[in-house]
N, C-alpha and C positions, 0 to 999 in steps of 0.2 A: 120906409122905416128901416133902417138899421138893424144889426143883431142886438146892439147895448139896450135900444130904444123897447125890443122885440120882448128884451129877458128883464125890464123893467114895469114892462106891462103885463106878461105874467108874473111878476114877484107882486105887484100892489092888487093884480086882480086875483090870483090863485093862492097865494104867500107860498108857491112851489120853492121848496128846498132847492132842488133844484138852479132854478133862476137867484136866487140869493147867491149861492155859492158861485157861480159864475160872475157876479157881479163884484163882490167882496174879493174872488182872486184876482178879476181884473182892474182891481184899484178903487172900485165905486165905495163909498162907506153909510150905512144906515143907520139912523136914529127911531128909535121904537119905542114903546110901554109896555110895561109891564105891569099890573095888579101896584100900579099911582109911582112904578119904579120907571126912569128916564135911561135908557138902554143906549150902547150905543157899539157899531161894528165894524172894524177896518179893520187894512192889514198894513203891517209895515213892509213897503218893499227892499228896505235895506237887509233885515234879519230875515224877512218871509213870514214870519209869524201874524198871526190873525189875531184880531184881541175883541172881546168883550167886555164892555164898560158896563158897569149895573150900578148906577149913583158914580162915586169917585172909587169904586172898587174893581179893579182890571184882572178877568182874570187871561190868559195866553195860550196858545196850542199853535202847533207845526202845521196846522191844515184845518179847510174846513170843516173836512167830515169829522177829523178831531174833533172842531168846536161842539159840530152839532151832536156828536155821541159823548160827549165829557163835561162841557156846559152847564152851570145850574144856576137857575138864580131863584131864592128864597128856598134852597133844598131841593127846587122841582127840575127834571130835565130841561133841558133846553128843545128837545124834539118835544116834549107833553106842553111846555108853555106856549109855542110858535105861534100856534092856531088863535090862540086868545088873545094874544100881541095884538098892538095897534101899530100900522108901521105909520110914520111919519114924517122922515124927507131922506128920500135917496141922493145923496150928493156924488 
């Protein structure tokens, strides 16, 4: 098994911060839910910026710890929501 294979199987079994963030800086992108909202996480490698989809509303940060400490969707952190997220297809 691979490291990508390693840090995708602790992201879908653990939802370790961790393993997401490794995966999203190295190009992989995730689709999740949120409280019936379609989420969705990549980064662009031209600018570097990581972006968060919440419906059709994007919001952008220079990194992911950015994301994950500045992040909100419906008002809520993005660190307090994680846990409840449903993840859905790591591409």
């Amino acid at each position: 098994m691979n490291m990508h294979d390693k840090m995708a199987k602790e992201l879908f079994d653990n939802k370790s911060l961790n393993a997401l963030s490794y995966l999203i800086e190295n190009g992989r992108e995730l689709e999740f839910e949120y409280d019936k909202k379609r989420c969705f996480l990549s980064k662009d490698n031209s600018s570097g910026f990581v972006s968060i989809w919440v419906e059709k509303k994007e919001q952008y940060f220079d990194s992911m710890e950015q994301l994950i400490e500045k992040a909100e969707i419906n008002t809520v952190s993005f660190e307090e929501i994680w846990k409840e997220s449903e993840l859905s297809i790591l591409y």
